[in-house]
C-alpha positions in Angstrom: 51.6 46.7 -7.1 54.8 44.7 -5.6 56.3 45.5 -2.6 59.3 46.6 -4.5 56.9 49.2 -6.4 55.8 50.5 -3.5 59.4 50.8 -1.3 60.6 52.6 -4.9 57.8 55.3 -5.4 57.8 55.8 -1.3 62.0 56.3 -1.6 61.4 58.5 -4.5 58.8 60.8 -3.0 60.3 60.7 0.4 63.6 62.1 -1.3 61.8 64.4 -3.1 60.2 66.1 -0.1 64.2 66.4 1.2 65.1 68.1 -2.0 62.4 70.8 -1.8 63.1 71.3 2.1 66.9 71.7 1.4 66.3 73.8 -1.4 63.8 75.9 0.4 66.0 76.5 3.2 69.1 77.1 0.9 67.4 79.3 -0.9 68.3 77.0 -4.3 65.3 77.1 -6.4 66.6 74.7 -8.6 66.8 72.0 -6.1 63.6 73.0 -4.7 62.0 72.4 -8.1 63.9 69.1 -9.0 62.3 67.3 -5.7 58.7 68.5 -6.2 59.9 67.0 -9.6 60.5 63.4 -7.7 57.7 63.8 -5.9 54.8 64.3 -8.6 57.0 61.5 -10.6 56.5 59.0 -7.7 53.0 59.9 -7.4 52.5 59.1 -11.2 54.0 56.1 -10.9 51.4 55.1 -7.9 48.7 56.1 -9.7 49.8 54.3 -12.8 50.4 51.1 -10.3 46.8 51.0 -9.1 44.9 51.5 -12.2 47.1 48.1 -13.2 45.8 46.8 -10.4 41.8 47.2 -10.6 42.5 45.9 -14.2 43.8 42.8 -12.4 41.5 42.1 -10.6 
């Protein structure tokens, strides 16, 4: 995984963690959802990342 995979998924997640706060205390569901959204994204993306990795190796 490059260093640019990981400062991506990181930014991604990490924005998606400030959506659902915001959202939560907003009270705006939508938003809420949309940066748990981000979040399981980014974490797909790692996952997918690493299993490219062991096959690397």
């Amino acid at each position: 995984m490059g260093i640019d995979d990981k400062i991506g998924n990181t930014t991604e997640d990490t924005t998606g963690k400030v959506k659902e706060g915001v959202g939560r205390a907003t009270d705006n569901e939508r938003l809420e959802a949309e940066g748990r959204n981000d979040q399981t994204g980014a974490k797909l993306k790692q996952a997918g990342e690493k299993i490219k990795d062991a096959f690397k190796s």
